[in-house]
PDB file of N, CA, C and O in Angstrom:
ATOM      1  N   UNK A   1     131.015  86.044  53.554  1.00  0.00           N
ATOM      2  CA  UNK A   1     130.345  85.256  52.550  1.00  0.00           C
ATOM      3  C   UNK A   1     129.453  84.220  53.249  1.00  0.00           C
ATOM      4  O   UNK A   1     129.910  83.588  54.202  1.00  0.00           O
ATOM      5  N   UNK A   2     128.201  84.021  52.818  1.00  0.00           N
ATOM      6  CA  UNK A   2     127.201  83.136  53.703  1.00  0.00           C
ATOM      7  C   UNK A   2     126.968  81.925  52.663  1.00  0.00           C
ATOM      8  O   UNK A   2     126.851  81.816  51.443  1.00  0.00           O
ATOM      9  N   UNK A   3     126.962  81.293  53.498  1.00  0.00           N
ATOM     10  CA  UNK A   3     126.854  79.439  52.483  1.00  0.00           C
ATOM     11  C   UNK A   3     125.693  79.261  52.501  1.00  0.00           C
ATOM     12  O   UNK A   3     124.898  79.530  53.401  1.00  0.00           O
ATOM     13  N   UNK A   4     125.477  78.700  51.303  1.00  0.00           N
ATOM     14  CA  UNK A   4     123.974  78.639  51.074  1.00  0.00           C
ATOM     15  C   UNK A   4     123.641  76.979  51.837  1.00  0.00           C
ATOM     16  O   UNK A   4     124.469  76.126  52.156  1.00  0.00           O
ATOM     17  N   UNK A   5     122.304  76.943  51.949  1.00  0.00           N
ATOM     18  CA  UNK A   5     121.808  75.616  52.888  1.00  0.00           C
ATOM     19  C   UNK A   5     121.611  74.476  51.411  1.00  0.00           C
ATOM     20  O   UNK A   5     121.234  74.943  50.337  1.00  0.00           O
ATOM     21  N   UNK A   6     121.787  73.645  51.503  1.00  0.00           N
ATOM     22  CA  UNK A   6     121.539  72.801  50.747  1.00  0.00           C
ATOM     23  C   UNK A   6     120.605  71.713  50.795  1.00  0.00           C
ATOM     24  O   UNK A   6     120.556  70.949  51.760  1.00  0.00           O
ATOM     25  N   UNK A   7     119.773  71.603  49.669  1.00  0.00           N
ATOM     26  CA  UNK A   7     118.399  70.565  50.334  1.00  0.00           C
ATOM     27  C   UNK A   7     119.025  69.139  50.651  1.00  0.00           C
ATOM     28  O   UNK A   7     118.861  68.456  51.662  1.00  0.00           O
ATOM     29  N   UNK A   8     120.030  68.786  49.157  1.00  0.00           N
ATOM     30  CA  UNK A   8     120.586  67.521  49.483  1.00  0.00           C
ATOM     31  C   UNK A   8     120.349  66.800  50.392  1.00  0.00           C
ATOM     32  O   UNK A   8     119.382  66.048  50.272  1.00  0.00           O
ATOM     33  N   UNK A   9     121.282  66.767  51.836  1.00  0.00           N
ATOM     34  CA  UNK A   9     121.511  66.272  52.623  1.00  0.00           C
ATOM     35  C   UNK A   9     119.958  66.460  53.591  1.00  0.00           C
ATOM     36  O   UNK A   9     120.139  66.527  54.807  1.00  0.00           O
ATOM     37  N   UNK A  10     118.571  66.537  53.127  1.00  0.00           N
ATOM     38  CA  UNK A  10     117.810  66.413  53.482  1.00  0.00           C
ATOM     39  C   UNK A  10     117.105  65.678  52.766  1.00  0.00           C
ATOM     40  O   UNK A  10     116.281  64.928  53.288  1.00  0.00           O
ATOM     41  N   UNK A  11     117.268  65.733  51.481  1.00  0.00           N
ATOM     42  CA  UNK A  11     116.299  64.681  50.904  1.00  0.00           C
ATOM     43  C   UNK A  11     116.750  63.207  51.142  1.00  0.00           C
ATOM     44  O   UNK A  11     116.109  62.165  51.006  1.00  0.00           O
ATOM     45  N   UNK A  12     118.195  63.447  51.587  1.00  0.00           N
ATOM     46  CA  UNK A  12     119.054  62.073  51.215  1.00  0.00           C
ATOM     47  C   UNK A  12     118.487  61.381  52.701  1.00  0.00           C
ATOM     48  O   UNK A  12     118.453  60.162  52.866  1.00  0.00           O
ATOM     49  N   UNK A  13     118.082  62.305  53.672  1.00  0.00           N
ATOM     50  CA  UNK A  13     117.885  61.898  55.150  1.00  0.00           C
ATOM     51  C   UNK A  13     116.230  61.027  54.886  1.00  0.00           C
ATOM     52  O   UNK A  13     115.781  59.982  55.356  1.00  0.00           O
ATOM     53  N   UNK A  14     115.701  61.979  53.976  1.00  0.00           N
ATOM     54  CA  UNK A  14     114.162  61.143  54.060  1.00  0.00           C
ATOM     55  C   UNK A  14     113.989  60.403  53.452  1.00  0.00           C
ATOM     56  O   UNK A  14     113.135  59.580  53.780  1.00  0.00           O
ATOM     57  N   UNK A  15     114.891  60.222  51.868  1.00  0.00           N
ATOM     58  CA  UNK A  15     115.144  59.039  51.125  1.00  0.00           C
ATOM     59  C   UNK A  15     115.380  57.799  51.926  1.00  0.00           C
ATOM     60  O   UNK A  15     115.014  56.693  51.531  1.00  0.00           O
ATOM     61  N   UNK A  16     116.017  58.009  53.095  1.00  0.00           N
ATOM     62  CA  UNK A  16     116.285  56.931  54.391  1.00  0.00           C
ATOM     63  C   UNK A  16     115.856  56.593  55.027  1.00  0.00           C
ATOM     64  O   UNK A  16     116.226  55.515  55.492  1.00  0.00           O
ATOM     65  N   UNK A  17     114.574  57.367  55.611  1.00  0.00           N
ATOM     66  CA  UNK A  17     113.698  57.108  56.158  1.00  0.00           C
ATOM     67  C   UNK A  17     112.639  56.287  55.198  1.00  0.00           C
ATOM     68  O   UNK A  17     112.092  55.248  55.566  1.00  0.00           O
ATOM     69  N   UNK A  18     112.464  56.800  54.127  1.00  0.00           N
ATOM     70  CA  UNK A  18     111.164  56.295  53.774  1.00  0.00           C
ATOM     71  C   UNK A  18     111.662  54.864  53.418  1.00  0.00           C
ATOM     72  O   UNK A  18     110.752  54.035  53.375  1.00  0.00           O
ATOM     73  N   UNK A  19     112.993  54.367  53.137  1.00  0.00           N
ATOM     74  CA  UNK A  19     113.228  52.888  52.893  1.00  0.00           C
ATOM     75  C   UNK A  19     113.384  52.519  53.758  1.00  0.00           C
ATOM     76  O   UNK A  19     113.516  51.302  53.635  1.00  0.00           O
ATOM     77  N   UNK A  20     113.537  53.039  55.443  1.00  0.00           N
ATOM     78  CA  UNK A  20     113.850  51.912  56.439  1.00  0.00           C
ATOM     79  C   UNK A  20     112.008  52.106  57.080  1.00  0.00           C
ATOM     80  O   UNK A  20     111.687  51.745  58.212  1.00  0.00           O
ATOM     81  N   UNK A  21     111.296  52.556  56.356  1.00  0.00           N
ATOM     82  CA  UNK A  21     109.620  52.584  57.148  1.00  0.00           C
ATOM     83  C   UNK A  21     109.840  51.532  55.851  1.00  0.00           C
ATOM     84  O   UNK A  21     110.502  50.623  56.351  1.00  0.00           O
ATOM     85  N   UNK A  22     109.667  51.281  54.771  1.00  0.00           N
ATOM     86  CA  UNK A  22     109.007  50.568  53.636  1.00  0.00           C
ATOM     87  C   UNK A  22     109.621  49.145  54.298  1.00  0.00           C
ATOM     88  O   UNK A  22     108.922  48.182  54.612  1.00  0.00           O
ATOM     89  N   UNK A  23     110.605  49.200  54.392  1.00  0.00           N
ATOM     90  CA  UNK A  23     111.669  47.943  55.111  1.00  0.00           C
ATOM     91  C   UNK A  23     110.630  47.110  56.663  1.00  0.00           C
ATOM     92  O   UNK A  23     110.174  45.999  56.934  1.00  0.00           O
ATOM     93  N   UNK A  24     110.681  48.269  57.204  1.00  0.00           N
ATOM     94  CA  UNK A  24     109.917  48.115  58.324  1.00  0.00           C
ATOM     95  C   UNK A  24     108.151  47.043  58.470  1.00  0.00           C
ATOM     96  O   UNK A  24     107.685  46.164  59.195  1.00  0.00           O
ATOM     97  N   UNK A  25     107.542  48.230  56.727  1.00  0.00           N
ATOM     98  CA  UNK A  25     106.001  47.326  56.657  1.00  0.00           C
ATOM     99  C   UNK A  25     106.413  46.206  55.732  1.00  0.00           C
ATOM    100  O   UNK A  25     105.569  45.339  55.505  1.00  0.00           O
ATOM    101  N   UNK A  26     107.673  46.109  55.137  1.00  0.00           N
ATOM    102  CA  UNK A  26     107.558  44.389  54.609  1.00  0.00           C
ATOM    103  C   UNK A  26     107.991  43.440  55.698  1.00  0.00           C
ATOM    104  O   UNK A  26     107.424  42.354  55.823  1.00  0.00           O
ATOM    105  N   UNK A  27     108.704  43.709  56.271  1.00  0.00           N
ATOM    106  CA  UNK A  27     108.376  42.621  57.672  1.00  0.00           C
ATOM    107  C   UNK A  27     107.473  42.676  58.396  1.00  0.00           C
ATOM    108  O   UNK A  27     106.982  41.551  58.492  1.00  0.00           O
ATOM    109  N   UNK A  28     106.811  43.595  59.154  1.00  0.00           N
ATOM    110  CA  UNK A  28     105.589  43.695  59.370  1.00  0.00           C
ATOM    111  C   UNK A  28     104.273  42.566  58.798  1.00  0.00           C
ATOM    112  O   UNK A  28     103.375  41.869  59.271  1.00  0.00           O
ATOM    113  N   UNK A  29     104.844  42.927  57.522  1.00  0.00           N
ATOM    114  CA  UNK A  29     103.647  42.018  56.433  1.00  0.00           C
ATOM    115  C   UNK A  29     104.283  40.456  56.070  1.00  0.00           C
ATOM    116  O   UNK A  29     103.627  39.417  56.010  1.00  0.00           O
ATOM    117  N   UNK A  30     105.167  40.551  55.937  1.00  0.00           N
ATOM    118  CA  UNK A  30     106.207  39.157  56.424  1.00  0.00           C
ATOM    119  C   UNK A  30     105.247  38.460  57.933  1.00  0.00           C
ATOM    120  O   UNK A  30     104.184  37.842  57.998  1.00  0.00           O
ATOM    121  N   UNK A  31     105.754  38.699  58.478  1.00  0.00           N
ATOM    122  CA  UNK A  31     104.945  38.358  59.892  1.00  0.00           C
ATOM    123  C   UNK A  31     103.419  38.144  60.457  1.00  0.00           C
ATOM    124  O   UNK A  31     102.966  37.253  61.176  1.00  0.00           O
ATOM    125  N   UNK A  32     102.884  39.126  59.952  1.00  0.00           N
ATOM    126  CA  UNK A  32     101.188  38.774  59.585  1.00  0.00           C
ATOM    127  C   UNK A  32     101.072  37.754  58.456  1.00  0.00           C
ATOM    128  O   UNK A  32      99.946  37.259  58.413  1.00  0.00           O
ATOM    129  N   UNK A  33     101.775  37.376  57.684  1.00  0.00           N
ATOM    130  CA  UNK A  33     101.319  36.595  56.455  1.00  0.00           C
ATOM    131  C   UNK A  33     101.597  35.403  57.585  1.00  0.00           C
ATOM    132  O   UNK A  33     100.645  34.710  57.942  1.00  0.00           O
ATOM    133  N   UNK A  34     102.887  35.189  58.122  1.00  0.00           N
ATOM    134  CA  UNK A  34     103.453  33.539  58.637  1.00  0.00           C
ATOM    135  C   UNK A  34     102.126  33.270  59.976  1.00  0.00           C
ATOM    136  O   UNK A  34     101.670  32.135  60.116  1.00  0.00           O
ATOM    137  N   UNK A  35     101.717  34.224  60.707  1.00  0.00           N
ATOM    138  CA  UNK A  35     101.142  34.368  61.606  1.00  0.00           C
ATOM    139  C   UNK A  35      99.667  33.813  61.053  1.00  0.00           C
ATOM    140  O   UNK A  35      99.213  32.940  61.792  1.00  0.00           O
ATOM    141  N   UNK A  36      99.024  34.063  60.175  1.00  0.00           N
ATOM    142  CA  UNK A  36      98.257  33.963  59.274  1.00  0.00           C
ATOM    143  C   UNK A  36      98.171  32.425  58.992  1.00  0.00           C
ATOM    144  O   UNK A  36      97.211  31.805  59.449  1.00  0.00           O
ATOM    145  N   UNK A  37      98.909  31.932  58.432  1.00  0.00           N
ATOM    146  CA  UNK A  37      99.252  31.067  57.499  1.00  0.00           C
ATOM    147  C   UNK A  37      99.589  29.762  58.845  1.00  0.00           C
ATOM    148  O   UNK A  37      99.310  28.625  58.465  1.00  0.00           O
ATOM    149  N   UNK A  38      99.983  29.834  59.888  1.00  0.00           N
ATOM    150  CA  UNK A  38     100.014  28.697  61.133  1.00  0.00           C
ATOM    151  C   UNK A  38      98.597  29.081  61.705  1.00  0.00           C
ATOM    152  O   UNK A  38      97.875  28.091  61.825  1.00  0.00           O
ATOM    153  N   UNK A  39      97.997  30.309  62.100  1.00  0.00           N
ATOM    154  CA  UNK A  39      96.858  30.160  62.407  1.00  0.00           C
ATOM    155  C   UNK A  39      95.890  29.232  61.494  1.00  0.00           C
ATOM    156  O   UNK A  39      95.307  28.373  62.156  1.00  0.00           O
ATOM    157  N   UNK A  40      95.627  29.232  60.226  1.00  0.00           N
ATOM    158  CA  UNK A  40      94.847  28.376  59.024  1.00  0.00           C
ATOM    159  C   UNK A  40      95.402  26.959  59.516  1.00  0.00           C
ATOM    160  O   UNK A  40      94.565  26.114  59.832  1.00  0.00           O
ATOM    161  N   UNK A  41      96.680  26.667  59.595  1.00  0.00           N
ATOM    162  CA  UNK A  41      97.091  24.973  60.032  1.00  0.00           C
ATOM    163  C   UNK A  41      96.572  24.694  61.336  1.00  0.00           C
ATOM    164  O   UNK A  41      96.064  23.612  61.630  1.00  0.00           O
ATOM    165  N   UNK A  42      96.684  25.577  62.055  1.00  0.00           N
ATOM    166  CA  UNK A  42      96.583  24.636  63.652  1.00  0.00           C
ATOM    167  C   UNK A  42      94.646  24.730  63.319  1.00  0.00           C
ATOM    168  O   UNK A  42      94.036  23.720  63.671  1.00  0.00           O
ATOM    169  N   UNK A  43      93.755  25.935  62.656  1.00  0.00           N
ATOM    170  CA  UNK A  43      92.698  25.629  63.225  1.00  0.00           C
ATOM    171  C   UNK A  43      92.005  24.520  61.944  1.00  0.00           C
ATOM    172  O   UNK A  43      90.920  23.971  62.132  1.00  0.00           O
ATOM    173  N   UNK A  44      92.993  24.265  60.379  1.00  0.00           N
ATOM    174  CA  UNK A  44      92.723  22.950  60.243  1.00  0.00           C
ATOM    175  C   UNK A  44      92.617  21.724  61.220  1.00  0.00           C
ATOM    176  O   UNK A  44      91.785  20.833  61.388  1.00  0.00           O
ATOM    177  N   UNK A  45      93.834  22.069  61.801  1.00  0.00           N
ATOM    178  CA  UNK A  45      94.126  20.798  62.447  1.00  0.00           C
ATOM    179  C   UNK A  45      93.405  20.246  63.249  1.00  0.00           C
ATOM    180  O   UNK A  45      93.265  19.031  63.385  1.00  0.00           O
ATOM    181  N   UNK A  46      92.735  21.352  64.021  1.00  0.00           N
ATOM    182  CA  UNK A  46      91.616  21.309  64.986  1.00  0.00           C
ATOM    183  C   UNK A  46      90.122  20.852  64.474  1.00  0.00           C
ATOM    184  O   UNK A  46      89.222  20.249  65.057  1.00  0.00           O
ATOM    185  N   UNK A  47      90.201  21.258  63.465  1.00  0.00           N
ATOM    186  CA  UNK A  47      88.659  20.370  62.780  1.00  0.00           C
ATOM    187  C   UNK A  47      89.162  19.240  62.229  1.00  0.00           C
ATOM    188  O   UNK A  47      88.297  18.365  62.198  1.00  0.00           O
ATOM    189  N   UNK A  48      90.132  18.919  61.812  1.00  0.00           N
ATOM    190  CA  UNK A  48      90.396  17.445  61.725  1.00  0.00           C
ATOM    191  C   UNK A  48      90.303  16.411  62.948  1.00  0.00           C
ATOM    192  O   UNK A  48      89.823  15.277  62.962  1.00  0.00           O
ATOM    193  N   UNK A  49      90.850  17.081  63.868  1.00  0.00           N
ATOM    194  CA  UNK A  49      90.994  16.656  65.083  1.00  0.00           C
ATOM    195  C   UNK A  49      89.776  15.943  65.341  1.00  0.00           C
ATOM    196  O   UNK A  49      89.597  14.729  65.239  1.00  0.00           O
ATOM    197  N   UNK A  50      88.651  17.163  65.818  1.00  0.00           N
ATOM    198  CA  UNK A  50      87.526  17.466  66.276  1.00  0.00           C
ATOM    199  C   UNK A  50      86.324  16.357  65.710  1.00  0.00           C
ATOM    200  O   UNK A  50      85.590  15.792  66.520  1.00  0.00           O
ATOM    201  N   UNK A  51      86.199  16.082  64.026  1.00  0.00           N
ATOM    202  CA  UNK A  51      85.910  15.496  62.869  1.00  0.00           C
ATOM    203  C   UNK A  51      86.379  13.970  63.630  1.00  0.00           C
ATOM    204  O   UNK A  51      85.615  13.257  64.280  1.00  0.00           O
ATOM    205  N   UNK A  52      87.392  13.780  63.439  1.00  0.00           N
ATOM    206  CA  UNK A  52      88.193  12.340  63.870  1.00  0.00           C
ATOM    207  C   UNK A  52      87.196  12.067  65.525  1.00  0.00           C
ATOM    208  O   UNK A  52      86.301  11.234  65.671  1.00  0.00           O
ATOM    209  N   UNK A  53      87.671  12.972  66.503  1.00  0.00           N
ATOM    210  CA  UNK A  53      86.578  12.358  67.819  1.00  0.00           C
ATOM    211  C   UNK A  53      85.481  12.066  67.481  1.00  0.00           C
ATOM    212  O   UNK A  53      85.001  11.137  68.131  1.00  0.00           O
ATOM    213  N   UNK A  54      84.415  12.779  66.156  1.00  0.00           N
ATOM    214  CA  UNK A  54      82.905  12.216  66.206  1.00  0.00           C
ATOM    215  C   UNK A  54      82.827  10.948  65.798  1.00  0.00           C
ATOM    216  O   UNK A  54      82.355   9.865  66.144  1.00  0.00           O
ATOM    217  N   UNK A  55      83.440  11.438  64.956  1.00  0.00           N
ATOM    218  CA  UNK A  55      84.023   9.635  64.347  1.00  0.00           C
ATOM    219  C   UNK A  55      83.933   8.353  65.370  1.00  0.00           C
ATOM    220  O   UNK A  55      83.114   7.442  65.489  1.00  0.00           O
ATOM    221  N   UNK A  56      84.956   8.641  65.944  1.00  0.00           N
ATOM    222  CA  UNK A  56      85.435   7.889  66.694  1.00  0.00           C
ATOM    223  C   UNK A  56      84.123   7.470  68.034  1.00  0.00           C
ATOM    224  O   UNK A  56      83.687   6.326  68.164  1.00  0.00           O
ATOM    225  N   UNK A  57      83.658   8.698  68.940  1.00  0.00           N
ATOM    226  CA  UNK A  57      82.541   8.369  69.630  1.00  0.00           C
ATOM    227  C   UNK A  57      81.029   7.537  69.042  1.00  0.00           C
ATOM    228  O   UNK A  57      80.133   6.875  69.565  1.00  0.00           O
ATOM    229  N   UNK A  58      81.394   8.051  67.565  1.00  0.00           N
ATOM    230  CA  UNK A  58      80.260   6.824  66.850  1.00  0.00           C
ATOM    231  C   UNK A  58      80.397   5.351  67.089  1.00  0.00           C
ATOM    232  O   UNK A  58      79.624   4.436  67.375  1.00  0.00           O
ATOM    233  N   UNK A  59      81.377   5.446  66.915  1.00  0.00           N
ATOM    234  CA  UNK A  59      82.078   3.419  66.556  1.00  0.00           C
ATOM    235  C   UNK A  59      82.100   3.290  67.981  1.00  0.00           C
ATOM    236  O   UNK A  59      82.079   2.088  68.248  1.00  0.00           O
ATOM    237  N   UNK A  60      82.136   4.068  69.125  1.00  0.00           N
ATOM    238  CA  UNK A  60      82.675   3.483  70.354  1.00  0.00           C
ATOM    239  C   UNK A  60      84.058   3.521  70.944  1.00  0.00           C
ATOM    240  O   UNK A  60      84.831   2.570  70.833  1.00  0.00           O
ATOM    241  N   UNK A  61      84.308   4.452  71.470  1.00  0.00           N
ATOM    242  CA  UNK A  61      85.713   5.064  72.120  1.00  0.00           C
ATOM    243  C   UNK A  61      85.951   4.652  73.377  1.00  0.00           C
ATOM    244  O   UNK A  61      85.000   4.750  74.153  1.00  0.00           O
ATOM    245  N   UNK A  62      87.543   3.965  74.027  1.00  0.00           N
ATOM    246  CA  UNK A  62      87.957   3.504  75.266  1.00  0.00           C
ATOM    247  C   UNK A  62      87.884   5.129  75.908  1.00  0.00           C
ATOM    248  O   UNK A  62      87.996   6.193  75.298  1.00  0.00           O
ATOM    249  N   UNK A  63      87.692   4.917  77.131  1.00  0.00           N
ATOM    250  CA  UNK A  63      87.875   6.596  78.194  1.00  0.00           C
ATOM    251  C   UNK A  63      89.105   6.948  77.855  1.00  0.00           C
ATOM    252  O   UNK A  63      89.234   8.011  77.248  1.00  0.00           O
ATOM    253  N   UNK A  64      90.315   6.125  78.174  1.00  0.00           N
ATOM    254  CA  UNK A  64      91.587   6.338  77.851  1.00  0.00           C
ATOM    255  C   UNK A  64      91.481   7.316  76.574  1.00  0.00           C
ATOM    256  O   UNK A  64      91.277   8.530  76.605  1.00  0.00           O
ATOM    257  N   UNK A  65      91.679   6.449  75.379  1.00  0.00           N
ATOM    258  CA  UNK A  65      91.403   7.455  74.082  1.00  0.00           C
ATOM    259  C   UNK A  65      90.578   8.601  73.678  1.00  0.00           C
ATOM    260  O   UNK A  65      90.800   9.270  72.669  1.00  0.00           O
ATOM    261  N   UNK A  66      89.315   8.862  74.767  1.00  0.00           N
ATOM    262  CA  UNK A  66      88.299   9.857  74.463  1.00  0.00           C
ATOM    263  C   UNK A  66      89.653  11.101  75.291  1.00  0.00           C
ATOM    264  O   UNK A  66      90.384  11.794  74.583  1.00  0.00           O
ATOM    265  N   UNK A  67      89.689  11.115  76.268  1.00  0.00           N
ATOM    266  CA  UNK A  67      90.157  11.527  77.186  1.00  0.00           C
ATOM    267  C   UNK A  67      91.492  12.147  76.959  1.00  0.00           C
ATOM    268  O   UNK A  67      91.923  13.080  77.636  1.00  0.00           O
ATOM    269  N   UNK A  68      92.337  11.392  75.642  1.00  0.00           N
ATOM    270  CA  UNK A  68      93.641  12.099  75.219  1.00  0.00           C
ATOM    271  C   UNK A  68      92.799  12.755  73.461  1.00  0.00           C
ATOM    272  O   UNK A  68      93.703  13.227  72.771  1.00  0.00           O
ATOM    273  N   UNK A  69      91.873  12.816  72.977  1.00  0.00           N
ATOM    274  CA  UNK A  69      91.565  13.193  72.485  1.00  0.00           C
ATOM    275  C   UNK A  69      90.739  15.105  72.688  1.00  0.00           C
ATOM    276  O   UNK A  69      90.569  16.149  72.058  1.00  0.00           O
ATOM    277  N   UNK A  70      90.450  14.381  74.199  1.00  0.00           N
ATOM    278  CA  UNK A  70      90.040  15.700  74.352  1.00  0.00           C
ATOM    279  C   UNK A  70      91.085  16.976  75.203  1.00  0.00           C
ATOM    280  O   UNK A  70      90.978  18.197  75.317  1.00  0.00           O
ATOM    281  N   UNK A  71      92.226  15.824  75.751  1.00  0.00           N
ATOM    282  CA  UNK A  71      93.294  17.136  75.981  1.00  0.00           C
ATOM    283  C   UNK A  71      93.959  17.700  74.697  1.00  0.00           C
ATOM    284  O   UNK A  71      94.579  18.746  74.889  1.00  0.00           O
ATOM    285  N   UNK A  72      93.959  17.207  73.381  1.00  0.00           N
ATOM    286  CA  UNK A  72      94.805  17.200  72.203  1.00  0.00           C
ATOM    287  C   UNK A  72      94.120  18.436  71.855  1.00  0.00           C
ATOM    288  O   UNK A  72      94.723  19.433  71.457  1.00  0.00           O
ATOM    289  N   UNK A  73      92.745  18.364  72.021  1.00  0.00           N
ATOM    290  CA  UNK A  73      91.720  18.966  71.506  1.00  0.00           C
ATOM    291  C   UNK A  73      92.073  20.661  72.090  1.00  0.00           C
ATOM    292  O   UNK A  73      92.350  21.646  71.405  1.00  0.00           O
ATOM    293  N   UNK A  74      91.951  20.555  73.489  1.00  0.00           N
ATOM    294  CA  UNK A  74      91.919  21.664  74.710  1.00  0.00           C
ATOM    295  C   UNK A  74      93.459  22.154  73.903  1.00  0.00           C
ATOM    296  O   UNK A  74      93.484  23.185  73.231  1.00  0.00           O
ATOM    297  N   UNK A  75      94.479  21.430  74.044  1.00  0.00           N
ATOM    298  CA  UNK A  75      95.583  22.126  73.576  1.00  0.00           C
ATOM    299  C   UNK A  75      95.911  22.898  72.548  1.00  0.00           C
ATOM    300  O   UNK A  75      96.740  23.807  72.506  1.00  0.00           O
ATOM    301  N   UNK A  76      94.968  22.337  71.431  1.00  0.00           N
ATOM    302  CA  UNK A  76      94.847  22.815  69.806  1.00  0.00           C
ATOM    303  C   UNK A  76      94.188  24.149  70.167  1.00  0.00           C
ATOM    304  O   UNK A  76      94.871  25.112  69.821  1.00  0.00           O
ATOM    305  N   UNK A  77      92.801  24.512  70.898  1.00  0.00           N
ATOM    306  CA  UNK A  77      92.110  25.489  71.739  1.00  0.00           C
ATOM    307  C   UNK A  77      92.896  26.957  72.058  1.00  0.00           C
ATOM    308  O   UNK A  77      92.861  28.124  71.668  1.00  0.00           O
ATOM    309  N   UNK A  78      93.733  25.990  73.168  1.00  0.00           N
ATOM    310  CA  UNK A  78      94.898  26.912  73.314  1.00  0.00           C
ATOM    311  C   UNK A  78      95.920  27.776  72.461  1.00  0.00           C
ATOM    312  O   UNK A  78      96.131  28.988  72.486  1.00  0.00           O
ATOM    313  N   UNK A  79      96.476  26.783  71.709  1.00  0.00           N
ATOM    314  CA  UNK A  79      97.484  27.457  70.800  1.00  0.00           C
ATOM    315  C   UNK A  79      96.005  28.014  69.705  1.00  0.00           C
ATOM    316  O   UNK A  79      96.398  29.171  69.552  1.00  0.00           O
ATOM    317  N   UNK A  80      95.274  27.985  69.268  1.00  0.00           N
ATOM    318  CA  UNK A  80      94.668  28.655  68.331  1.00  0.00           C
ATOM    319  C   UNK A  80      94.006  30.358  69.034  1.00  0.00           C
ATOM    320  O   UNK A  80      93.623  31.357  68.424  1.00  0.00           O
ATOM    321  N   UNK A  81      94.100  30.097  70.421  1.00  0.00           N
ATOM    322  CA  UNK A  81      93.618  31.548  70.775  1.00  0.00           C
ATOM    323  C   UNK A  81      95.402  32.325  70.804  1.00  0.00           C
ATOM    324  O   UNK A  81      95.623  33.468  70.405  1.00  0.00           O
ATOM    325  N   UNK A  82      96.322  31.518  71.284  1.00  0.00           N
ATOM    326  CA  UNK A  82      97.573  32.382  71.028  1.00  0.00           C
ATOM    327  C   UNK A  82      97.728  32.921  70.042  1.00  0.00           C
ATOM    328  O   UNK A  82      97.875  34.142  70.096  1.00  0.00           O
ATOM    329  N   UNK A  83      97.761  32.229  68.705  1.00  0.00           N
ATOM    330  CA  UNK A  83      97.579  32.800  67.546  1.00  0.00           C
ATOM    331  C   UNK A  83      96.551  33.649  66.723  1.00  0.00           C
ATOM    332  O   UNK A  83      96.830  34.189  65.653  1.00  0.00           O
ATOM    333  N   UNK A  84      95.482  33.698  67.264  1.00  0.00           N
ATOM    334  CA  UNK A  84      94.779  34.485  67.167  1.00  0.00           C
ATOM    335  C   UNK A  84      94.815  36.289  67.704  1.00  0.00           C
ATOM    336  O   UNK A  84      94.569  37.261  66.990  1.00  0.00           O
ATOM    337  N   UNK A  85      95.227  36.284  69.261  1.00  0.00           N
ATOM    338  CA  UNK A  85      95.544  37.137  69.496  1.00  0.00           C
ATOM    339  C   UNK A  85      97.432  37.628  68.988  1.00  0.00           C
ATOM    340  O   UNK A  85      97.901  38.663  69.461  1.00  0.00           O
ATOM    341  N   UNK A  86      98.007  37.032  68.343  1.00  0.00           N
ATOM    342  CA  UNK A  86      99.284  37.304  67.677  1.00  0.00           C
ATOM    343  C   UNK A  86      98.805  38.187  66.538  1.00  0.00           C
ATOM    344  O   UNK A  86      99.163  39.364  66.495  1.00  0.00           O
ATOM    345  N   UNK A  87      97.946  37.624  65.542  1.00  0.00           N
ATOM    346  CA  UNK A  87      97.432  37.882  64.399  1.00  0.00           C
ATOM    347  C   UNK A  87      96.586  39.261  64.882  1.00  0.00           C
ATOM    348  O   UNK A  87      96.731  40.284  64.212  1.00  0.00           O
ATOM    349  N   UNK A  88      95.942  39.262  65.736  1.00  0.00           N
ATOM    350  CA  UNK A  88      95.236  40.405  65.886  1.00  0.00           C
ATOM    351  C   UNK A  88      96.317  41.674  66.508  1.00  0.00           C
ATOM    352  O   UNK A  88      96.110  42.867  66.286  1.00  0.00           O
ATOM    353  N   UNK A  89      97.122  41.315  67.066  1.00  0.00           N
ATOM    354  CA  UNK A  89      98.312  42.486  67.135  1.00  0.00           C
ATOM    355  C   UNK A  89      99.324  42.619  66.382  1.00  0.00           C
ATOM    356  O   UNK A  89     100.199  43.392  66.772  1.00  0.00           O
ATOM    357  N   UNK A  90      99.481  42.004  65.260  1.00  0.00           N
ATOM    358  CA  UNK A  90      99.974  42.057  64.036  1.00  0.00           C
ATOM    359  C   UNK A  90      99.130  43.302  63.374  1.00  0.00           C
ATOM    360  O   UNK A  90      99.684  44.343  63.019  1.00  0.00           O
ATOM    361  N   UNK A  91      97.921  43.097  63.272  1.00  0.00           N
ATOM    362  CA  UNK A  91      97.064  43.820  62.449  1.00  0.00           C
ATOM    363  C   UNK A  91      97.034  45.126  62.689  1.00  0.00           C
ATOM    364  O   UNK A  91      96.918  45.981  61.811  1.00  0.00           O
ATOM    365  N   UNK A  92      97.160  45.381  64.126  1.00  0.00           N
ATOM    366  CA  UNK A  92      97.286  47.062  64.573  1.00  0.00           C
ATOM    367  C   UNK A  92      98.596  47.384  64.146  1.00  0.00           C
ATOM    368  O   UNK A  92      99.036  48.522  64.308  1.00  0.00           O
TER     369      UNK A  92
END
C-alpha cells in the first residue's frame, strides 16, 4: 500500500516562511524609519547649529567660542555622514 504525499506539511512550511520574511521587512522598515527619523534631528540640529554661528560671527565672536562652535559643527558633519551612509544601507 503506497501513502499518498500530502501538500499540508508544505504549505504549513511556506505559511512560515512567508511570516518570518514579512516579520523580517517590518523590522527592516522599523529600522529605516528610526534611522530616518535621527538622520532629520541631527541634520536639524546642524542648521540650527550652523544658523546660531552666523549669528553669532555678526555680533562678534571670542576665538575660544568660534572655535568650539566649529568643532560642534565638524562633529554634527560627522555623525550626519554616519547616518547617512546607515540609511543608505538600510535602503538596499
Amino acid at each position: 500500500m503506497t501513502k499518498k504525499f500530502r501538500l499540508q506539511s508544505v504549505l504549513k512550511h511556506r505559511k512560515l516562511m512567508e511570516d518570518r520574511s514579512r516579520q523580517h521587512l517590518a523590522d527592516s522598515l522599523r529600522q529605516e524609519q528610526s534611522a530616518r527619523s535621527a538622520l532629520d534631528q541631527h541634520r536639524d540640529h546642524y542648521q540650527n547649529l550652523n544658523s546660531l554661528l552666523e549669528n553669532q560671527q555678526q555680533k562678534g565672536i571670542a576665538a575660544a567660542d568660534l572655535w568650539l562652535f566649529v568643532t560642534r559643527l565638524e562633529n554634527q558633519r560627522s555623525e550626519l555622514r554616519k547616518l547617512e551612509a546607515k540609511v543608505d544601507a538600510l535602503e538596499k
